[in-house]
N, C-alpha and C positions, 0 to 999 in steps of 0.2 A: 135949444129946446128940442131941434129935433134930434137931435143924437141921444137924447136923453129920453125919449121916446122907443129909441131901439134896441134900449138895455133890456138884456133879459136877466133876471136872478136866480142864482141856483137853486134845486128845489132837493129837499130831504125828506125820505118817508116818514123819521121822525121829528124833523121839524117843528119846534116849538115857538118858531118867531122872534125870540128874544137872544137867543143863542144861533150868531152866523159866525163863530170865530173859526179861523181857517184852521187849527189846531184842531179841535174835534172833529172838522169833517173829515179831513184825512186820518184821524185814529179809526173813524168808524169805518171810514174804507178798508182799513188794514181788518179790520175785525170780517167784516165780511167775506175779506177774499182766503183770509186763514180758516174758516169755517169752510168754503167750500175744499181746500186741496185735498184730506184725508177721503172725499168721498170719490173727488177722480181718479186717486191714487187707486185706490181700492177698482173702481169700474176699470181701470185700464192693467191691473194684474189681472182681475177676470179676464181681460179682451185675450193678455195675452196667454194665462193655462189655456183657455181655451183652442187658442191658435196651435197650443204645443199638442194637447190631447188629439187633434182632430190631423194633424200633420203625422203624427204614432199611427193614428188608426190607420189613415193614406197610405204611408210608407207601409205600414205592417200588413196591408191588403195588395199593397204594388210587387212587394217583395214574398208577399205568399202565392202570389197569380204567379210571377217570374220561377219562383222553387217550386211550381206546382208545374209550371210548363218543363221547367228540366229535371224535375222528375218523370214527368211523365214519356219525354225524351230519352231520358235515362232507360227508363222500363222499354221503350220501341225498340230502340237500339238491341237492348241485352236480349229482351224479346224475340228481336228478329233471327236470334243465335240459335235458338232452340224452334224443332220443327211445329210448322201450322199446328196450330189449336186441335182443329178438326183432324189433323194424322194422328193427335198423340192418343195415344190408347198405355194400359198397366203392360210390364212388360210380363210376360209368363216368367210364373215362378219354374224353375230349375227342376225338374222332376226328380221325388225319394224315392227311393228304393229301400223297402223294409225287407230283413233278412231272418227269416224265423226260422227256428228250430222244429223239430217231425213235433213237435208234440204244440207247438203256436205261438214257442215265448220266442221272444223280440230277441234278436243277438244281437241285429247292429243295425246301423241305417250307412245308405252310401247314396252318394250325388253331392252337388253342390252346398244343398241345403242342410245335410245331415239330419232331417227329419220330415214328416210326412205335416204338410198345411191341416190347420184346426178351424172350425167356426166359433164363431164368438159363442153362441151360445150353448155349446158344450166345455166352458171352461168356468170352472167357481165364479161365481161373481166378482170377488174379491180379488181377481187375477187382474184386470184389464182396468179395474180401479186403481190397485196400487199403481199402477204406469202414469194415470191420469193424474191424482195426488200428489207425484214427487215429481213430474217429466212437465205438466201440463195445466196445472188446475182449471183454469178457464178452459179447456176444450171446448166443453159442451156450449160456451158460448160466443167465444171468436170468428172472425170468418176465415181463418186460415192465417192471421197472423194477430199476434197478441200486442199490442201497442201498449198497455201496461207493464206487457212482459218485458216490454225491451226496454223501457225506459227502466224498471225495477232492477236489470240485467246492470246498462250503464252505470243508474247510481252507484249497483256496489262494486263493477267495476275500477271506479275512478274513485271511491272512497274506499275500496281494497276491505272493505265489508263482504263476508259471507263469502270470498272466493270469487273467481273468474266465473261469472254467466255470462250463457249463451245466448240465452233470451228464444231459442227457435221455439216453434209448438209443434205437437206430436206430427202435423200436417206439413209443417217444413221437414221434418227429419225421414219421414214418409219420401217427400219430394227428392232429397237428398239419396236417400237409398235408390230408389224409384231410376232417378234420370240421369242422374248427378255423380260427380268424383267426388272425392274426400278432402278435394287442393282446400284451403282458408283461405277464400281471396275474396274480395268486395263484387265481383260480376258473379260469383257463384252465389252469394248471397242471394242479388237482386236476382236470379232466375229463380233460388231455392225460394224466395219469394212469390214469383209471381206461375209458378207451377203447384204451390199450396193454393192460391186462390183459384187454380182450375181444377184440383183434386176435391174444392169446399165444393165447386160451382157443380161438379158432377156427379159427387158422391155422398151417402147418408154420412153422418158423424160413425155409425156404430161400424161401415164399410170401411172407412178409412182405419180404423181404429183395429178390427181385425187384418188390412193388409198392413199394417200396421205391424202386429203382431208377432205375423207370419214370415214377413220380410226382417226385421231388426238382426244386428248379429250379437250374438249372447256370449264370445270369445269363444278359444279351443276348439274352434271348426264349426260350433254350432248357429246357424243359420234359423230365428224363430221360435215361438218359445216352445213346440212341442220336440226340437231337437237338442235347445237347455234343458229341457226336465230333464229326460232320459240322457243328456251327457253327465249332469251333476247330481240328477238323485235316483236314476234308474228307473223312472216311471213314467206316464205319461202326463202333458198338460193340464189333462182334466182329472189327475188326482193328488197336485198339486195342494201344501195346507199352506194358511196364511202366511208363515212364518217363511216358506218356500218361495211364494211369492215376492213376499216383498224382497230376497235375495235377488230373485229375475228381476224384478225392478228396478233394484238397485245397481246390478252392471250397467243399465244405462250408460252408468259415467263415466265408467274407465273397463270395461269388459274383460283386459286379460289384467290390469291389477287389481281388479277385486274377485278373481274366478275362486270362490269358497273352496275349490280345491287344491287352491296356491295358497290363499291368501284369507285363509278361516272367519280371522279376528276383524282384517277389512269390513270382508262383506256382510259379518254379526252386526259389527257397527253402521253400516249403509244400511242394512235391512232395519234398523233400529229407526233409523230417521225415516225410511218410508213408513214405519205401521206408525209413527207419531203423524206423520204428515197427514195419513188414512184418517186419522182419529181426531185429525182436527177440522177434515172438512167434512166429516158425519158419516165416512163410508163403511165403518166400520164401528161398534161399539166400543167402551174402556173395557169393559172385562173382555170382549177379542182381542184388543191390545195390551193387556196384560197376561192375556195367558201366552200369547206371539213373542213379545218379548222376554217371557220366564224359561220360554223352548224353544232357542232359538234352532232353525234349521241345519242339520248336520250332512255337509257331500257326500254319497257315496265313495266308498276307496275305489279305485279301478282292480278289477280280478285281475291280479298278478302283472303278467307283462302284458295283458290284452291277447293272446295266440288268436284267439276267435276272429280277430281281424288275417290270418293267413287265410283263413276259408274264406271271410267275408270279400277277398279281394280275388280267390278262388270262383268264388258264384258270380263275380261281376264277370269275371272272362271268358265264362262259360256260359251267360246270359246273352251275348254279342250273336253265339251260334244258335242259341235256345229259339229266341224272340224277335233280335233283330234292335233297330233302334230303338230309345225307350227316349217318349214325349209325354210324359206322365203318371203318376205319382203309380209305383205297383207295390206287390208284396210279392216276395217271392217265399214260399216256404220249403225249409231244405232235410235232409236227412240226417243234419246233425243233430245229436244228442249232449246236448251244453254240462252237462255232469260227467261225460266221457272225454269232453274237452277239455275241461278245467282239471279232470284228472293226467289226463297226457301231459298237457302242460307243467305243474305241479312235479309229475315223476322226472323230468329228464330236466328240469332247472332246480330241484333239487337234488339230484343225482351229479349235476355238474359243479353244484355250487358247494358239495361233499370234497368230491373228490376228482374235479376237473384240473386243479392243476396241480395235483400230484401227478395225475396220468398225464398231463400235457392236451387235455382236450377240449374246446371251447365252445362246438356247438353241435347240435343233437333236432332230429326228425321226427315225427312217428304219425303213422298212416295205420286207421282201424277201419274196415270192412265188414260189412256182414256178407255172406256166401253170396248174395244175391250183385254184390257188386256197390251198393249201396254206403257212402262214406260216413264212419259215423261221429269221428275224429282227426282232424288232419294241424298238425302241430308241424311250421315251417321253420319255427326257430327256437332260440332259446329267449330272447326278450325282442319283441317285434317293437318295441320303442326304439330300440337300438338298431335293427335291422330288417328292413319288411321284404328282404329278398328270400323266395319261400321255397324252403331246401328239400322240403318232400311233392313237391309240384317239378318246380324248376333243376334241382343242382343232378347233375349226372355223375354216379363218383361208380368206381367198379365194386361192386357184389361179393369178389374173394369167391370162398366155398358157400355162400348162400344159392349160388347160380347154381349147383350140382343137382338139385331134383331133376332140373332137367336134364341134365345128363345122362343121370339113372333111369328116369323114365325113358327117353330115346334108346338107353340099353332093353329093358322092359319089352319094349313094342319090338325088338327085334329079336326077341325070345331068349332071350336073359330072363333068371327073376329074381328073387331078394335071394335064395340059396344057393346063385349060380358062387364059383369061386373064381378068383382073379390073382394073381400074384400081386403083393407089394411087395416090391423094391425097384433099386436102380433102373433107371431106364434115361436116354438118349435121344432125344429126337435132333438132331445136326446141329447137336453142340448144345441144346438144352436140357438142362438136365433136372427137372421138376423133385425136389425131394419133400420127404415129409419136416416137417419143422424140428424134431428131435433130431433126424438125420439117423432113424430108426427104423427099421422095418419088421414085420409081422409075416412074411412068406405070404405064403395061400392064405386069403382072407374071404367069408361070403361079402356080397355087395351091401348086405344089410351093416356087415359091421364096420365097411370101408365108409360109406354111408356116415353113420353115426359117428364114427373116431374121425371124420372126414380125409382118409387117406387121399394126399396127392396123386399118388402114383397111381391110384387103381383107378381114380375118375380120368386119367388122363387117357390110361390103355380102354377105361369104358369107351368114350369118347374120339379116338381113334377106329376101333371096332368098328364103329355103327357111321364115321363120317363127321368132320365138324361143322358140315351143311347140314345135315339133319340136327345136330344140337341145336341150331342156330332156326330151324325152321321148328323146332319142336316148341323154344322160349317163345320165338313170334306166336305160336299158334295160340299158345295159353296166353298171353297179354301183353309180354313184354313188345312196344312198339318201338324203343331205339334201337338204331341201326347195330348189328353186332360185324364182329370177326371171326370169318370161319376158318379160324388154324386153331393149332393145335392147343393152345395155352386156353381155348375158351374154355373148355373143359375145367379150369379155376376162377374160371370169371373176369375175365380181363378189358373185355367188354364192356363199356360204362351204361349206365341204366340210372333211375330215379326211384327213388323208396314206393312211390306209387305205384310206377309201371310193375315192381318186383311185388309188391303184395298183391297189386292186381293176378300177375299169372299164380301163384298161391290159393288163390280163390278158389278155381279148380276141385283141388285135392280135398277142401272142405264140402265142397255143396255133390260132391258125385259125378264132377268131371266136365263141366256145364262152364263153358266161356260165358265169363260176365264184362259188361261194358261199368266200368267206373263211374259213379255219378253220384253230383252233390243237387242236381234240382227237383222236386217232387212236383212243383205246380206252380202257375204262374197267375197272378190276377190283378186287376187294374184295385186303387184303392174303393172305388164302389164297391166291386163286388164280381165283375163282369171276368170270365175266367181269359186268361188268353194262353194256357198251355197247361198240360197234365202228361206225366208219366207216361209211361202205358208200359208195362212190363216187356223186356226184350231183353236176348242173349245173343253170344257167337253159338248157339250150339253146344252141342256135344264136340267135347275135343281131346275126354281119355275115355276110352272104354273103361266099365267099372272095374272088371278085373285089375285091371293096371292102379286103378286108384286104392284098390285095395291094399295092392302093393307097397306102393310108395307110403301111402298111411304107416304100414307096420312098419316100413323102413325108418320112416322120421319120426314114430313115438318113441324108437329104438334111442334117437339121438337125445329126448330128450329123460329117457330111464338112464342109460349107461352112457352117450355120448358128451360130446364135448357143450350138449345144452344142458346137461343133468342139474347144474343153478338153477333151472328155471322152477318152477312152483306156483300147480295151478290146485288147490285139494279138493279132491273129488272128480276132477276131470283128467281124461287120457286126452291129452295135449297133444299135438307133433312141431315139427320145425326143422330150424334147420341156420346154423352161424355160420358167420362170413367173413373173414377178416382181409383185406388187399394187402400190396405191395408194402416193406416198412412200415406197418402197420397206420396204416393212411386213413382207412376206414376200417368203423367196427360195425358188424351186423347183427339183428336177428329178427327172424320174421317164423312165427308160428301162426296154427289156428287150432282151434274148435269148430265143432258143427255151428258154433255160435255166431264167432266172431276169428277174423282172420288181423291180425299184426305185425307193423315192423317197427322196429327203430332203427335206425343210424344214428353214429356216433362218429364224430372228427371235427377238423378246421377249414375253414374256408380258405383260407393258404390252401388247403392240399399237403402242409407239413404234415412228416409222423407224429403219432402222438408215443406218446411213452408207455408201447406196450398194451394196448387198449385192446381188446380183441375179442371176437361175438358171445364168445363163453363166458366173460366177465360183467363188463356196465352197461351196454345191450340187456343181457339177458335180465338184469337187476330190474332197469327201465320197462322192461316186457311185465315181468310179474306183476309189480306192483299196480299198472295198468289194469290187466289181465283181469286179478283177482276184484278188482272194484269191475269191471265190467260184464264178469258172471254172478255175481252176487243177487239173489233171489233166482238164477234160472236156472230151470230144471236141469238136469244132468243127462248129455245126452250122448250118443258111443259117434265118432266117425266112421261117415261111410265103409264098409268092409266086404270082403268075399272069400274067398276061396281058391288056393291056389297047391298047386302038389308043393309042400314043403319041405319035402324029403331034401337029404343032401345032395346034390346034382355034380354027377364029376366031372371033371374037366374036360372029357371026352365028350361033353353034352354038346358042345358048341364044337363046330369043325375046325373053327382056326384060332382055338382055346390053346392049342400047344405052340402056336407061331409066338402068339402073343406072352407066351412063358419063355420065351428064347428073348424077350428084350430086356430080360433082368438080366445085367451083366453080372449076378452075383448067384453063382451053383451051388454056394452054400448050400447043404443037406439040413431040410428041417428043422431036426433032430439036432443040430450044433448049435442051433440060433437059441438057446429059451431064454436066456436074458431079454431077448427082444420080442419076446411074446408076452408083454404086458400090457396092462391098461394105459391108455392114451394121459396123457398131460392131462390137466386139470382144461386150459386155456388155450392149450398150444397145435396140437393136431390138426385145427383145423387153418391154420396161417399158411400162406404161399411160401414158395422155395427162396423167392426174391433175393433174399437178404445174403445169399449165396453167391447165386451164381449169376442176378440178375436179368430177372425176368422180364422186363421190359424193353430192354437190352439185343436179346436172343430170341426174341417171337422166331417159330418156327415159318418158314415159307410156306404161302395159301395154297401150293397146287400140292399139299400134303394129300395121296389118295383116299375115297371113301369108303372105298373097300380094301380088305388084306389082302393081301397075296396069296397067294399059292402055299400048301400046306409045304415045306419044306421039309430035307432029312432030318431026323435027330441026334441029338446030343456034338454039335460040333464042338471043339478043341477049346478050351479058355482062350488060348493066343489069339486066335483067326475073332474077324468082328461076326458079331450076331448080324441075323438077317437084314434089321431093322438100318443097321448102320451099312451092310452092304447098299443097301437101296437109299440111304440119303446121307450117308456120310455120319463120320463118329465125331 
């Protein structure tokens, strides 16, 4: 009883008393426990997303602190490459040099930058927009680096969408010019990075955006866009039109393959996508963008070969002595006349490109002066793309019979005048033997007519006469500064000189006798405004008496009425001058003036070979006129300087040692048997060295040739027996 007592009976919540069969109770057990599994199942996927979600977030905050420490590592390191924060300062821009013409137009720009720094707010609005639009669009709101940009760069990087981005903003590219090499490498990156966020931290948007501007390179040398405009459209920045702009805009991307001036259809097309780009972020209207895209911008052609750059590189080297160092932006304004250039230029490349290699000739000079010394033209080559070595500055080539003014004038001052008479023929100086180029002679000739048909023979016994140190001090006095040779051959010019220094002493005979110093600089000023150097009128002086200029005047308008310059053609002007031709016709000359303007050209090859027959009277003188004639046009007509002199015929007894000097014609021919050879000179020829004979280069006479003549000696010795001249130095 009592174990029966300590029974206990199961208990069920539904429990009806009558039903304890073991079979249901265990059904209902299974029922309850299969009701509950769906709900733990359920509670313990939530345990575990949630365990996954919260382990992402951990790891993605562990692993962004850890990529945030070695970036920031990253930055210390590359950081530490580049100098303290507090050193770095913009570097100064490279200082331009603007090159203007007498009258203020712009010739050229020279320096690093090829053009003079702009402010922003002297350029269209629409200029510094288009940059921002195609280069940048978020500028205005990044801090120096665009995080959209660069992932939108990536995307179409790696899906080969839209081409290779860079992803930089105007502030990196800034950076990049600014501090920076052009290497592509990941450490230049991360500085071009963190040198935009000290350019954002220091400076306005609209600061960066003009050094910006000023600093980018625009290809073809141009440095910033006020050295693009004027490289590709000939103007300045600020009068740049939309369609212009967005060409500058558009080299952003490739600078020498889309230069409008290579590459037209390129950069029509780039400029097209920036006025779309403008027009899509509002900076610009549809009807601006429709009239931009209907016109689109056309390059400038470059003037010819450029010559204007032989001066422009002329005023830089002559600015060194002017000024001195240059640390900022000047202008210099010059004495050239850009319509006198572009004619120079123009006459002597197409004069060669006629008939350069018929003649064998390939490059040509020419130097224009006005009497006061003043340069108004200076042409160093024939295409200065092809060669910028500047042949009327720099090349020294010999003069031929252009050098004989002075010879005649040294006769002149020694009381000679244009009527005095001189034998042409034969003469000997110890084994030299100077002929005319026909191998012709004329007897008794005045100096005027020896002069103009440019007799050898009589400038040589001139120039003996009077001393080949006084020739040689006469050429120095009037301008010529290269060193000469004083024997006897200078008297044909053998002497090498530069087209400069030769139209310099030329000067003279124009202005009344007044040594002028050559010069291309008028004024000097900082781009403010601030002067730092002006002119001031100066000469050598007086260095002919006018009498004497009068002289020589009538002597060398002679040359160009009847002598060997008679091509020349100037209408309405009494002209003078004076051709040249050297050894194997090596060079050709001519150099004339007016009261107006004084001229030379040269003509030959840089070799130094002969040319085929070129000579002063022919493609010189062609090149002169056509000059010439465009450079008197509207000016008044005016006479060169002139005077007075006894004109009468002066006999040969005028001069004491006039009969010595008729003893060194080896040829007694009478007169009166010669008239075949009393005619008018060659068209070309007369005025050319003996050279080609008997080799003048060869047989220069020795320099202790005396200054004075000798002793009047007996007359008429024997044919057989040598003349005086050869007694005393040998035949």
């Amino acid at each position: 009883m009592a174990r029966s007592d300590r029974r206990r009976e199961p208990a069920f919540d539904d429990d009806r008393g009558d039903d304890l069969r073991a079979e249901r109770r265990g059904a209902r057990k299974n029922a309850h426990e299969g009701a509950e599994k769906p709900a733990r199942a359920r509670k313990n996927a939530q345990g575990r997303s949630g365990f996954l979600f919260g382990g992402l977030i951990y790891w993605t905050l562990v692993l962004g602190l850890w990529g945030g420490i070695g970036a920031g590592g990253v930055f210390v390191y590359y950081g530490s490459q580049l100098p303290p924060i507090d050193q770095l300062a913009i570097p100064k821009r490279p200082p331009n040099i603007a090159i203007l013409a007498a009258d203020g137009e712009l010739l050229a720009n020279r320096g690093d930058t090829g053009g003079a720094a702009v402010r922003l707010s002297e350029l269209p609005p629409y200029l510094p927009k288009a940059f921002v639009a195609i280069e940048d669009r978020r500028f205005y709101s990044h801090f120096g680096i665009d995080p959209l940009g660069i992932v939108r760069a990536l995307t179409r990087n790696v899906t080969g969408r839209g081409g290779v981005q860079g992803g930089s903003t105007l502030t990196q590219q800034l950076a990049k010019n600014l501090f920076l090499t052009q290497e592509r490498t990941i450490s230049r990156k991360i500085q071009e990075a963190i040198l935009a966020l000290w350019l954002e931290h220091k400076y306005s948007k609209d600061q960066i955006l003009e050094l910006y501007l000023n600093r980018v390179y625009f290809g073809s040398g141009a440095y910033g866009v006020e050295a693009a405009a004027q490289r590709y459209f000939g103007h300045g920045a600020n009068q740049v039109t939309l369609a212009e702009a967005a060409v500058l805009a558009g080299l952003m991307k490739a600078p020498s393959k889309l230069a409008p001036d290579r590459n037209p259809e390129g950069a029509t097309e780039r400029a097209a996508q920036v006025v779309t780009a403008m027009a899509q972020e509002g900076h610009i209207t549809e009807a601006m963008a429709k009239l931009a895209l209907g016109r689109p911008a056309v390059a400038r052609r470059e003037r010819g070969a450029g010559s204007i750059n032989y001066a422009a590189d002329y005023v830089m080297d002559m600015l060194d002595d002017t000024i001195g160092a240059i640390d900022q932006d000047i202008v210099v304004t010059t004495t050239l006349d850009r319509k006198l250039q572009e004619v120079g230029e123009k006459s002597i490349a197409d004069e060669l490109d006629k008939k350069g290699d018929k003649f064998g000739v390939s490059q040509g000079a020419l130097v224009a002066l006005d009497p006061n010394g003043a340069i108004r033209a200076l042409v160093g080559g024939r295409n200065y793309a092809e060669s910028q070595f500047d042949r009327a500055v720099s090349a020294k080539r010999q003069p031929g019979s252009a050098f004989k003014p002075f010879v005649y004038l040294a006769g002149l001052e020694h009381g000679l005048t244009p009527d005095t008479v001189r034998e042409d023929g034969p003469i000997n100086v110890k084994g030299w033997q100077p002929e005319n180029y026909s191998h012709e002679y004329f007897g008794p000739v005045t100096l005027t007519k020896a002069l103009a048909l440019s007799l050898n023979t009589v400038a040589v016994r001139v120039g003996l006469e009077v001393g080949p140190k006084t020739v040689v001090k006469t050429a120095h006095r009037l301008g010529v500064a290269s060193e000469l040779q004083p024997n006897a051959s200078i008297a044909l010019g053998t002497s090498e000189v530069t087209p400069l220094e030769l139209v310099t002493a030329y000067a003279p005979f124009a202005n009344g006798g007044v040594g002028v110093q050559p010069h291309i600089i008028l004024k000097v000023r900082t781009a403010s405004g601030k002067q730092l150097y002006a002119r001031r009128g100066s000469s050598n002086g007086r260095v002919i008496e006018p009498q004497y200029v009068a002289m020589m005047n009538s002597m060398m308008e002679e040359t160009l009425s009847t002598g060997t310059g008679r091509k020349a053609e100037l209408p309405g002007w009494r002209a003078a001058g004076k051709t040249g031709t050297s050894q194997d016709f090596r060079d050709a000359w001519f150099v004339g003036y007016t009261p107006h303007l004084v001229a030379g050209v040269w003509l030959g090859n840089d070799d130094n070979s002969p040319t085929k027959k070129v000579s002063g009277g022919n493609l010189p003188v062609e090149v002169w006129s056509r000059f010439m004639k465009a450079a008197h046009q509207g000016v008044p007509i005016a006479a060169l300087p002139s005077g007075s002199w006894r004109s009468a015929a002066v006999p040969e007894s005028a001069s004491p040692i006039a009969p010595l000097l008729n003893l060194f014609s080896s040829d007694p021919e009478p007169e009166a048997q010669k008239p075949s050879r009393r005619r008018q000179a060659r068209d070309d020829d007369e005025d050319l060295p003996p050279g080609s004979v008997h080799g003048l280069e060869a047989l220069l006479p020795p320099a202790d040739i005396p200054n004075q003549a000798p002793p009047r000696p007996r007359r008429g010795p024997p044919r057989e027996e040598k003349n005086i001249f050869e007694k005393l130095f040998g035949g």
